[in-house]
N, C-alpha and C positions, 0 to 999 in steps of 0.2 A: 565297761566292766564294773561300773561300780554300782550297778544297780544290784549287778549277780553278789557281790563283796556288802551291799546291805542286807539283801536278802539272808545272807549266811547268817549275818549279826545278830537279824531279828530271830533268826531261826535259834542261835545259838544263845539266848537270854531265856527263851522258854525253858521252865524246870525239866519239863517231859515232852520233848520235840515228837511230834507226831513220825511215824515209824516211814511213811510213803514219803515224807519231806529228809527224811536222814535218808533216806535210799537215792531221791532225786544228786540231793549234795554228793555224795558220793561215787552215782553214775558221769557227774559233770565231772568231775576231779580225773576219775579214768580217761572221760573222753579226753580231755583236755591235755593230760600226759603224754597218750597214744598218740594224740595230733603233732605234740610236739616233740616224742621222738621222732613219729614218721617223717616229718618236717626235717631232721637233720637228717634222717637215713636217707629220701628222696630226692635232700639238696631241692628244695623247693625255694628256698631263700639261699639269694649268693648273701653269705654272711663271714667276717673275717675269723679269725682265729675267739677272739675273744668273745664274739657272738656266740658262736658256736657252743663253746665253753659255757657261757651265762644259760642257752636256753636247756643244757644237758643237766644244770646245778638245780635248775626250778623244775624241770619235769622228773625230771630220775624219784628226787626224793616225796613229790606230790605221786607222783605212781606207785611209788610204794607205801607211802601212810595210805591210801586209798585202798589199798587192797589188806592193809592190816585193819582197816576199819571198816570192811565188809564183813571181815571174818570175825569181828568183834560184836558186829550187827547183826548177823544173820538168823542168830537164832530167836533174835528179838522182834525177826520180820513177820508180819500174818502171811498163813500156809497160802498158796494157792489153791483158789475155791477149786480146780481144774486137775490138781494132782493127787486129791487128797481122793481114798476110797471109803 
């Protein structure tokens, strides 16, 4: 992971981060949530109480800046060339 954790770095020093690289960051943060609730929902990992708790504390709250910062993004994304008439 820490290539993905530089990548954000260098992404987040540019003054005007290109609009498809803030989208990218932000689809990974979703996925990465969604994996790790489903991960506890599934029981994918036998993990103890405290596990359990640790991975609820990092994904909860990344799932949801992720989707306040879609919605803080969205209107900053270019239209789809395919939707627009």
């Amino acid at each position: 992971m820490p290539t993905i954790g530089t990548g954000f770095a260098l992404l987040a020093l540019r003054t005007r981060p290109p609009s498809a690289c803030v989208l990218s960051v932000i689809v990974i943060e979703v996925v990465w949530g969604a994996a790790s609730i489903a991960s506890l929902a599934l029981r994918w990992w036998d993990t103890a109480t405290v596990g359990t708790v640790w991975i609820a504390r990092q994904a909860v709250p990344v799932s949801l800046l992720s989707i306040f910062q879609l919605g803080r993004t969205a209107d900053r994304l270019p239209a789809h060339p395919w939707g627009s008439s």
